[in-house]
C-alpha positions in Angstrom: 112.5 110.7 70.0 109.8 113.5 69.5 109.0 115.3 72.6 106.3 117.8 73.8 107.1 120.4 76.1 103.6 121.5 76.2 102.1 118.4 77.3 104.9 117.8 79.6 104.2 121.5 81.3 100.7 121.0 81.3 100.7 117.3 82.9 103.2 118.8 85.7 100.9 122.1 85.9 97.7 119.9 86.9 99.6 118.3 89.5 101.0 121.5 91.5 97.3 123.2 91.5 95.9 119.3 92.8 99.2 119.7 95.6 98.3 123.6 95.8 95.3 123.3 96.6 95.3 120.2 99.5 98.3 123.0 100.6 95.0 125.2 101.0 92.8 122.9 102.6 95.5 122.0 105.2 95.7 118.2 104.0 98.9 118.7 101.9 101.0 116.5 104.8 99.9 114.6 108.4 97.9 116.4 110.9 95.9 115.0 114.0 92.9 113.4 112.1 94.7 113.3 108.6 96.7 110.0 108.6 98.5 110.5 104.8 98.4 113.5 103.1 99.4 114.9 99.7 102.9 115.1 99.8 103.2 111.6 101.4 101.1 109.8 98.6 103.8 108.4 96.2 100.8 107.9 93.4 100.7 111.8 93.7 104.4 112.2 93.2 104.6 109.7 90.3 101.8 111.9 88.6 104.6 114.4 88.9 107.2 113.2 88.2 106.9 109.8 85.6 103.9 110.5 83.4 104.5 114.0 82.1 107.4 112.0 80.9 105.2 109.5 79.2 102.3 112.0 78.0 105.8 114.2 76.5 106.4 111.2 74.5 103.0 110.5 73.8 101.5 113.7 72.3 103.5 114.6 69.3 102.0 111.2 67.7 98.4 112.0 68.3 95.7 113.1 65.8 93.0 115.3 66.6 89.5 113.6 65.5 86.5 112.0 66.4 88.2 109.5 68.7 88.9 112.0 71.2 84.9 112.8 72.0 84.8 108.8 73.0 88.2 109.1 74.3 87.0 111.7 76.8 83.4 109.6 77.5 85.5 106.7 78.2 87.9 108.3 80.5 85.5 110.2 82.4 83.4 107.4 83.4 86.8 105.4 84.2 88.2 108.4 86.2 84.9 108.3 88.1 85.1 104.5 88.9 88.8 104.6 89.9 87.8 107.3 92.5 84.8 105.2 94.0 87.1 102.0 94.0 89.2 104.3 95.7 87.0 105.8 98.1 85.2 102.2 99.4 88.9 100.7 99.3 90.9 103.2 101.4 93.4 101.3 103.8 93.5 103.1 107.0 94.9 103.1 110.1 92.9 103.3 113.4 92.5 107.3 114.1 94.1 108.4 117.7 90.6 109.1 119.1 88.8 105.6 117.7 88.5 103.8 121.1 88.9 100.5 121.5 86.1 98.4 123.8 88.3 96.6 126.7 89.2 93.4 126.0 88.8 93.7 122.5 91.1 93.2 120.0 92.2 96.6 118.3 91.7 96.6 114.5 94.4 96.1 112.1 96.1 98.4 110.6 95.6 97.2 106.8 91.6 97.5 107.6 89.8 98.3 105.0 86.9 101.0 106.1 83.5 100.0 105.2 80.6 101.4 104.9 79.4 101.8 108.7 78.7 105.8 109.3 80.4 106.4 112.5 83.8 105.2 110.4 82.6 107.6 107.5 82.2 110.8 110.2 85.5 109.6 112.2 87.9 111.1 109.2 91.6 110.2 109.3 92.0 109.8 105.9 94.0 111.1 103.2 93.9 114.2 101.0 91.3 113.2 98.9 88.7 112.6 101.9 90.3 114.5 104.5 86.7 113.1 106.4 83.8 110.8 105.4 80.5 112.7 106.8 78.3 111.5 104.4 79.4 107.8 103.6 79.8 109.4 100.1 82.7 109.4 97.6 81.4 112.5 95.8 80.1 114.4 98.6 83.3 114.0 100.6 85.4 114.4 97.9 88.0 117.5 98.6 88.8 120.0 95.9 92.7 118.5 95.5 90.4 115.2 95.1 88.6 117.2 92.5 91.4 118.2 90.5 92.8 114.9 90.7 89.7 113.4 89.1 90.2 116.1 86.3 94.1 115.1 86.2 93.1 111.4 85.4 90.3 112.0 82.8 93.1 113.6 80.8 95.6 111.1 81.5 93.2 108.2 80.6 92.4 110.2 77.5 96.0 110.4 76.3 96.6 106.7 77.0 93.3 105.7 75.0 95.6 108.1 72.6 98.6 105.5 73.0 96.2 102.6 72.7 95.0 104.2 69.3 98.0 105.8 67.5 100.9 104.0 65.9 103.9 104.5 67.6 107.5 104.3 67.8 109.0 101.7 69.6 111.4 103.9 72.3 108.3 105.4 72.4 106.3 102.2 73.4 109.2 101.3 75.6 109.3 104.4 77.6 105.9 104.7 78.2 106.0 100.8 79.3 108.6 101.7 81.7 107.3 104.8 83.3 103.6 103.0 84.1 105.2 99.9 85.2 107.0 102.3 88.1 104.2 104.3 88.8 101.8 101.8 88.6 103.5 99.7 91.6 104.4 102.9 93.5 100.6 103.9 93.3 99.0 100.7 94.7 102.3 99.6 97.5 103.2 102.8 98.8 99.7 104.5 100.7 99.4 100.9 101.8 102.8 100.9 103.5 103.1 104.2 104.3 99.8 103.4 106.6 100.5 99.7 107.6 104.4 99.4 107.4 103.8 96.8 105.3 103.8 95.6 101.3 100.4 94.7 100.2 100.1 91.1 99.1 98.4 90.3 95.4 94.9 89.7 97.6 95.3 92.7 99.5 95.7 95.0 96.7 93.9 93.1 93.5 94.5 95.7 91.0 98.1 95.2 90.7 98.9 92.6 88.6 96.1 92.6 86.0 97.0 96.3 85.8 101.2 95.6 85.0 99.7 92.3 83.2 97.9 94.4 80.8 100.0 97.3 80.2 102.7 94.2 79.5 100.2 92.6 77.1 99.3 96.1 74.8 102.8 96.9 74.7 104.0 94.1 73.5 101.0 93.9 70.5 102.3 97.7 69.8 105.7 96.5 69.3 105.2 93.0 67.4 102.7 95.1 65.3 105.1 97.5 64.6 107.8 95.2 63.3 105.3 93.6 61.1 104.6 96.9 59.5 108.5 97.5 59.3 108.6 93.8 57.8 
């Protein structure tokens, strides 16, 4: 199996300046009004660990031509859409300082915040919005949440690669394998690192149709491959 060393460097490079730099803005681990912070974000730690794996595999049967000018359209306007779903679907638990009226029931922990400002300007978030001032994704956005929008253009880009490209079964298989992990540890862990619980297919939608599809395009990669070996 052909493997890159440069992409694999470079995909584990983007992640320790995203980690570096929440280190920085003091939201690399827990702090009062920070409820989940870099290092506790297993989606953060499969970006480190699993897909340089997968974008190692990856590379060395890419082409360089016009597809990557709409790869890069396509992935920038997905990274930006992941980040919003992101931002208006955080799970978080109640902060230490959100009072609770008496007699009234305190909110779940699985809650999802909406769009009311005084939950915006309360913060206790994660790294990415350390605190939501302005009810904005973009304007709250930290500077580890920037990088990480950079780190997913690129990683969208190289899968639209994948999607593209001929390629090798192993290499099919192991790039199967490593999304199918880091998709699930992506979407389950914040949740139950915050609630202490898994998220159930309604609480977290993305889940299946994302393992669903990944399943689906590998297996078209593979069956087409045999029929070319045929």
């Amino acid at each position: 199996m052909e493997w890159s060393w440069a992409a694999w460097l470079g995909s584990v490079a983007a992640v320790v300046i995203s980690g570096l730099t929440a280190w920085l803005e003091d939201s690399w681990a827990p702090r009062p009004g920070l409820e989940m912070g870099f290092v506790n974000h297993g989606g953060m730690w499969g970006d480190l660990l699993l897909l340089p794996l997968a974008n190692a595999v990856i590379v060395p049967h890419l082409t360089v031509g016009p597809w990557m000018a709409g790869a890069l359209v396509v992935s920038s306007f997905a990274s930006v859409w992941v980040h919003i779903y992101w931002y208006r679907g955080y799970k978080a638990a109640p902060s230490p300082d959100h009072s609770v009226a008496p007699g009234a029931a305190a909110p779940d922990c699985g809650e999802m915040i909406h769009d009311d400002a005084a939950q915006h300007a309360r913060g206790g978030g994660e790294h990415m919005w350390p605190a939501r001032p302005h009810g904005s994704w973009r304007r709250d956005l930290s500077w580890a949440g920037w990088a990480h929008v950079v780190y997913v253009i690129g990683e969208l880009g190289l899968l639209i690669g994948f999607l593209l490209h001929a390629m090798p079964i192993d290499v099919v298989l192991v790039v199967t394998a490593v999304f199918t992990v880091h998709i699930a540890i992506g979407l389950l862990q914040p949740r139950y690192f915050l609630s202490g619980h898994l998220a159930t297919a309604t609480e977290q939608p993305l889940l299946l149709p994302l393992l669903l599809g990944l399943w689906a395009v590998s297996l078209v990669k593979i069956v087409g491959l045999d029929r070319l070996a045929g």
